[in-house]
C-alpha positions as a Markdown table, in Angstrom:
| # | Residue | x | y | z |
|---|---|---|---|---|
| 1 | Unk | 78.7 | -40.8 | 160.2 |
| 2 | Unk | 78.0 | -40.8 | 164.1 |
| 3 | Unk | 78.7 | -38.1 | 166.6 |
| 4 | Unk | 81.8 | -40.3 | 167.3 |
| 5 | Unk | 83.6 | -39.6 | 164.1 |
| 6 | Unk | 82.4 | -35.8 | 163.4 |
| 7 | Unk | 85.2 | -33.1 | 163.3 |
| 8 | Unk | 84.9 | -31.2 | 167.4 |
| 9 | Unk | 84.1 | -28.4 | 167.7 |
| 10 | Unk | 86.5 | -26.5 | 169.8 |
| 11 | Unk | 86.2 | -23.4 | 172.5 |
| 12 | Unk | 89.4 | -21.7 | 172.5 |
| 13 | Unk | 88.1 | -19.7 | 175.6 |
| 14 | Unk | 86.4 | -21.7 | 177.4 |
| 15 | Unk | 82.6 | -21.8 | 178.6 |
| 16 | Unk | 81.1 | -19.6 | 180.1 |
| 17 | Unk | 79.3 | -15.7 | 180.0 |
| 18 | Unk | 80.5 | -12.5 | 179.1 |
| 19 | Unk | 81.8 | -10.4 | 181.7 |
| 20 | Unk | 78.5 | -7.5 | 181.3 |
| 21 | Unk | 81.1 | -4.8 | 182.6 |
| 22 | Unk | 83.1 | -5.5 | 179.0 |
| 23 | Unk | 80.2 | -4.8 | 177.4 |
| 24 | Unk | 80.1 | -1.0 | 178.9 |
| 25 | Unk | 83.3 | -0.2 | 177.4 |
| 26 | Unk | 84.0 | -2.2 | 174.2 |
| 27 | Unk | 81.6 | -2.8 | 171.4 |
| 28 | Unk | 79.9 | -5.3 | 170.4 |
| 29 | Unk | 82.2 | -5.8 | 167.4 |
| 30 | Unk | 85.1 | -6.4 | 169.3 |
| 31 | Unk | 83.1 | -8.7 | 172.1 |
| 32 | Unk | 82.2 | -11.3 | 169.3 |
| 33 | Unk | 85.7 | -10.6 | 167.6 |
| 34 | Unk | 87.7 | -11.0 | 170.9 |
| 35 | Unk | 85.5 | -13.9 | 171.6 |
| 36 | Unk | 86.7 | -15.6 | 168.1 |
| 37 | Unk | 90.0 | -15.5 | 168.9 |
| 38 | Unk | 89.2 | -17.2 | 172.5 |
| 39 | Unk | 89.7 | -14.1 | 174.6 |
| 40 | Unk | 86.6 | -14.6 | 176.2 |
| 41 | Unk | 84.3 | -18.0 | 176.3 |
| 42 | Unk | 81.8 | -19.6 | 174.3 |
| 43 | Unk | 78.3 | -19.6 | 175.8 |
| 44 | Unk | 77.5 | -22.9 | 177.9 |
| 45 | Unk | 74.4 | -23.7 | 174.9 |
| 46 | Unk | 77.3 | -23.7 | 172.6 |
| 47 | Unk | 78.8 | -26.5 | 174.3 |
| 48 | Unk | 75.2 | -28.4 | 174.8 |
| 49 | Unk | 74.5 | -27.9 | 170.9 |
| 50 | Unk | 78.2 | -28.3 | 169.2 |
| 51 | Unk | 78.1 | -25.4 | 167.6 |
| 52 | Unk | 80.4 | -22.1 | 168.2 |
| 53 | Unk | 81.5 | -18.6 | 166.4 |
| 54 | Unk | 83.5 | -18.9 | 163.1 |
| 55 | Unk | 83.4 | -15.8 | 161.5 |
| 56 | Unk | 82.9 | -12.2 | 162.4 |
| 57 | Unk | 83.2 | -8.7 | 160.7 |
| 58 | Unk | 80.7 | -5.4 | 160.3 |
| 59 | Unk | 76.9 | -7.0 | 160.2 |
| 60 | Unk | 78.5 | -10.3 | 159.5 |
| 61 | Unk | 78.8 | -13.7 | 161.1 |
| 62 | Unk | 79.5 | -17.1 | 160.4 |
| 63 | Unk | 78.3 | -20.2 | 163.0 |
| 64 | Unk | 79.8 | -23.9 | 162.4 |
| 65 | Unk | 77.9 | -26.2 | 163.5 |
| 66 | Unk | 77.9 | -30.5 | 164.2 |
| 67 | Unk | 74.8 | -31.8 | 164.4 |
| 68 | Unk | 74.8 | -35.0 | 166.2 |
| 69 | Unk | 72.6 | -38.1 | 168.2 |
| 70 | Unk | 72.1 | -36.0 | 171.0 |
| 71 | Unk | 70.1 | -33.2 | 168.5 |
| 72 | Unk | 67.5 | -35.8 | 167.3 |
| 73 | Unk | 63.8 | -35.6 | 167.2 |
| 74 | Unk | 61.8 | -38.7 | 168.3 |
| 75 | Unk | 61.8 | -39.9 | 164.1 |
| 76 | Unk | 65.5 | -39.5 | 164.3 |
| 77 | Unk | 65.5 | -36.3 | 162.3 |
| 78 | Unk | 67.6 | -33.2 | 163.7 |
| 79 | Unk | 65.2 | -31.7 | 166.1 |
| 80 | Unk | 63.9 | -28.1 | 164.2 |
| 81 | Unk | 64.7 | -26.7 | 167.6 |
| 82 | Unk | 68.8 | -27.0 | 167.1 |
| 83 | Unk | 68.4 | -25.3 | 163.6 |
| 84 | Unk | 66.1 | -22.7 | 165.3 |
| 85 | Unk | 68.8 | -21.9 | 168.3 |
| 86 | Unk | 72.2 | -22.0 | 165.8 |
| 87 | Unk | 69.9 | -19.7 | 163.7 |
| 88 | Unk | 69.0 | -17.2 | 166.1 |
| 89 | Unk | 72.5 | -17.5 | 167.4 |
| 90 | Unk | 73.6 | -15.8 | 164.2 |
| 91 | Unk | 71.3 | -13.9 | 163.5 |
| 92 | Unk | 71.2 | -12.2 | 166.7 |
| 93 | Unk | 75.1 | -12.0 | 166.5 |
| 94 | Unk | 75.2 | -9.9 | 163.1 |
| 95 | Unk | 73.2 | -7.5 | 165.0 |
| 96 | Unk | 75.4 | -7.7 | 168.0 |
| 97 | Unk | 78.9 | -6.6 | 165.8 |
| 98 | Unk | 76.8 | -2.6 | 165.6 |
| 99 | Unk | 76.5 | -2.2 | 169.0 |
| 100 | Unk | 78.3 | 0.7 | 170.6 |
| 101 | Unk | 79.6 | 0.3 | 174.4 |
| 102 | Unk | 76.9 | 0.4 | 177.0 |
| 103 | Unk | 74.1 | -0.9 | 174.5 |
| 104 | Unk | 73.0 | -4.4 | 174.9 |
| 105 | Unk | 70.0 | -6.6 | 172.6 |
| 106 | Unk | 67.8 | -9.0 | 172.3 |
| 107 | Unk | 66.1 | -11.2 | 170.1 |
| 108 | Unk | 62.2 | -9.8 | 169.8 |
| 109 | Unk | 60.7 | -12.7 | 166.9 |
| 110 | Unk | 62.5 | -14.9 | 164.8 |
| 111 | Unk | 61.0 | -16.7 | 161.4 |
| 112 | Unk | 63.3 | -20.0 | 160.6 |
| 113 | Unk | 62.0 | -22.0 | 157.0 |
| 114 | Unk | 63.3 | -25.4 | 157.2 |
| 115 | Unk | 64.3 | -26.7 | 153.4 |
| 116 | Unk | 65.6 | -29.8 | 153.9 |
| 117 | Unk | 66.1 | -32.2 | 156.8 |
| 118 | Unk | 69.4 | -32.4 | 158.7 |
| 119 | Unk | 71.3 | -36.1 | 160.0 |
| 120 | Unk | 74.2 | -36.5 | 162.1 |
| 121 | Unk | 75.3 | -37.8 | 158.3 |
| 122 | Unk | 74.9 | -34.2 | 157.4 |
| 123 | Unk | 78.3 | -33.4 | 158.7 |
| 124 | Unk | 79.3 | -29.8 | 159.6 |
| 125 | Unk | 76.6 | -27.2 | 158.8 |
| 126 | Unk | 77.5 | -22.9 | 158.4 |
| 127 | Unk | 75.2 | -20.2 | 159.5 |
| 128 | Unk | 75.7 | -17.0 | 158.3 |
| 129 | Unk | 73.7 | -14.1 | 159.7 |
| 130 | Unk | 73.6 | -10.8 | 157.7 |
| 131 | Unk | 72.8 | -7.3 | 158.6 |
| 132 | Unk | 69.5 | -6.1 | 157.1 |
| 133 | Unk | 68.7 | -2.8 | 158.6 |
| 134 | Unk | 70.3 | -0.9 | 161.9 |
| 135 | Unk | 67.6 | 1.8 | 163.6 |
| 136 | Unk | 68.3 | 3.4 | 166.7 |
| 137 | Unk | 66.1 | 0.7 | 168.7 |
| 138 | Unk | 65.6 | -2.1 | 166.7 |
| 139 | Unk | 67.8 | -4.4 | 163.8 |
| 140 | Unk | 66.4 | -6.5 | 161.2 |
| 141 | Unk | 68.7 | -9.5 | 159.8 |
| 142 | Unk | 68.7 | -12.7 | 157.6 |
| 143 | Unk | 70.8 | -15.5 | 157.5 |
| 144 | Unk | 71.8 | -18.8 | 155.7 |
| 145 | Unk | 72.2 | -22.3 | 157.0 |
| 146 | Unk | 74.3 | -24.4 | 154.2 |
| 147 | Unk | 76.1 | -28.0 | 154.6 |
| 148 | Unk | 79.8 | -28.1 | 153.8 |
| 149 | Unk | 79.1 | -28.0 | 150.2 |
| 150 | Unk | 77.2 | -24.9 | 150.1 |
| 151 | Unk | 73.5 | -27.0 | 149.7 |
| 152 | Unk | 70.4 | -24.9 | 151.5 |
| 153 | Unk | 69.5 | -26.4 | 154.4 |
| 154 | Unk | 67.1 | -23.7 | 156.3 |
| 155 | Unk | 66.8 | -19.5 | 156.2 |
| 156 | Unk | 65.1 | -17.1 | 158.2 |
| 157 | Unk | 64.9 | -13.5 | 159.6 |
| 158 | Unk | 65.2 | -12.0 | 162.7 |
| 159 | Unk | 64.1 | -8.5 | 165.1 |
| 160 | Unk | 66.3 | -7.6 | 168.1 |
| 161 | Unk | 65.4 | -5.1 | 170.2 |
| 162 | Unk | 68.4 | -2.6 | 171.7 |
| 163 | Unk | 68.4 | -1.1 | 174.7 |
| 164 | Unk | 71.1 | 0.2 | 177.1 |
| 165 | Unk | 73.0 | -2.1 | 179.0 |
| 166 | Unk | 72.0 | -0.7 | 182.0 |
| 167 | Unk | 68.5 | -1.6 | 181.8 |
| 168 | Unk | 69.8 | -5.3 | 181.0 |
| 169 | Unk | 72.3 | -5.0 | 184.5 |
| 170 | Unk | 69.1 | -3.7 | 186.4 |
| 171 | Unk | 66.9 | -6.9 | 184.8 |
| 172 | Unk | 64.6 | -4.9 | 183.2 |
């Protein structure tokens, strides 16, 4: 199936960033569920990489994904590097939906294991991210990349780091 004839993928808000000053006042919960129901945009990698927010509750979230010819390596495999990024996307994001206002996060290491080789044929891929562990300065998930019918594709863990947003705002 080419890139031609996959399902898009849409962006109900837009591209764009998050307003930081939103993220002062509202929590990181209601950021990522305000953002699934295209109150504010996607991020402009989103957009690059076909793949967007599809689910979100407590230390939960779901990415869909399209992989596609523009995400192949030079054999004409799906470059591990588009797994890695909807990965981390996820599993950063299940640590985002505990954040209070005024905290902010990042992404400190991330482990992806690659089980089984992605096409454009592939079709539409999920990525669920799961909370592992919550501590006062860092937050431990997992998540699970699946095709359509529920196959294994990749799985890996994830650190963030959180901070207050104001160190974020000041750029360190």
């Amino acid at each position: 199936m080419s890139s031609d004839t996959m399902p898009a993928i849409a962006f109900p808000g837009g591209i764009g960033t998050l307003p930081l000053a939103d993220l002062a006042k509202r929590s990181g919960l209601d950021i990522l569920q305000a953002m699934l129901r295209g109150d504010y945009p996607a991020p402009p990698m989103a957009k690059t990489l076909s793949f967007t927010l599809h689910a979100v509750e407590p230390d939960r979230v779901v990415f869909k994904g399209v992989p596609a010819q523009e995400h192949l390596n030079p054999l004409g495999g799906i470059h591990g590097g588009w797994v890695a990024t909807l990965m981390d996307s996820a599993l950063a994001c299940c640590v985002m939906t505990t954040l209070k206002p005024g905290e902010a996060y990042t992404t400190v290491e991330f482990k992806v294991n690659l089980v089984r080789p992605l096409s454009p044929d592939t079709g539409p891929v999920f990525c669920e991210g799961k909370l592992v562990h919550r501590g006062r300065t860092l937050a431990t998930s997992e998540a699970f990349l699946r095709d359509a019918n529920g196959k294994l594709l990749a799985h890996g863990t994830e650190t963030c780091a959180i901070f207050p947003l104001e160190s974020f705002m000041r750029g360190g």
